[in-house]
N, C-alpha and C positions, 0 to 999 in steps of 0.2 A: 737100911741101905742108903735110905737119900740122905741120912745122918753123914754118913761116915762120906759122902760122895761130896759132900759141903764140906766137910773139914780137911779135903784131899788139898785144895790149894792154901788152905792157914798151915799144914805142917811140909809142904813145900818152902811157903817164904818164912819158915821161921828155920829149917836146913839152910838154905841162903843167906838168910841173916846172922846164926851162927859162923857159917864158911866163913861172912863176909868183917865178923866181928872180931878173928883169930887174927886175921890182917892188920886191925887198926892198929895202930898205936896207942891211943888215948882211948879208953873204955867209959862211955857215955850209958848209965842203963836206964839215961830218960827217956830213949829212943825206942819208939813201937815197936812188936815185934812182925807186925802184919808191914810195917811199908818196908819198899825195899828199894834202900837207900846206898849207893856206892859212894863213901865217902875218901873211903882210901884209896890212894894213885901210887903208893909204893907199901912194900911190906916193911915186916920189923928190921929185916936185912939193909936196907937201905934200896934194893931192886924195884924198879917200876913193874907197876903190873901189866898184862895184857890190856887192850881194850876189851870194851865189851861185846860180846856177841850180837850181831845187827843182824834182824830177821831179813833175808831177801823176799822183795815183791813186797812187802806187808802188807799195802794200801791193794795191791791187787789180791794177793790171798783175802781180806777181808771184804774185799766186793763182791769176791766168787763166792763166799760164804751166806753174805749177807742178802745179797738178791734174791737168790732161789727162794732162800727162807722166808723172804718178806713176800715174797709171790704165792707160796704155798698158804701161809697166813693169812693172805687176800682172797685167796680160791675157798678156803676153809668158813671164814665170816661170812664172807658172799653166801654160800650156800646155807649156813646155818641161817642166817637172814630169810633168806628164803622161803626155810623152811616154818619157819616160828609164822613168817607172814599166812604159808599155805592154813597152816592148822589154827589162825586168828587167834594166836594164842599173844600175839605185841604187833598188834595193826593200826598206825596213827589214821584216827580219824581226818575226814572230809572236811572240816569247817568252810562253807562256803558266807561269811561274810562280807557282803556286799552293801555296806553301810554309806 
């Protein structure tokens, strides 16, 4: 399952890549199929394309994403920290050098 759940976005951009390769004019197959490159601005018809679609908020959706998560991750070590220290099982010693 975690197989096929990592290869869910390489057979997204190479759908993309394809869509986006029908459009070119000039057929380049030195080009990855994992990046996803819009090189074309008009199709074979001579018609401009659309622009591209612009995520709104992105910098905000990514904050609201990002935060909780890194909080929960800090609440999580904290406590596993803790815990290792309670059972001295990873306890840094005292070194009181006083030289």
């Amino acid at each position: 399952m975690a197989t096929s759940l990592l290869r869910l976005p390489l057979r997204l951009s190479m759908k993309n890549t394809a869509a986006m390769s029908r459009n070119t004019i000039s057929k380049t197959p030195n080009i990855s199929k994992t990046t996803q490159i819009r090189t074309a601005v008009s199709s074979a018809s001579g018609a401009i394309l659309p622009k591209p679609e612009k995520t709104p908020f992105g910098l905000t959706r990514m904050t609201i994403v990002v935060v909780p998560f890194l909080y929960v991750g800090t609440l999580i070590s904290k406590n596993f920290a803790a815990l290792l220290e309670e059972h001295d099982i990873f306890v840094p010693e005292d070194d009181d050098d006083d030289d």
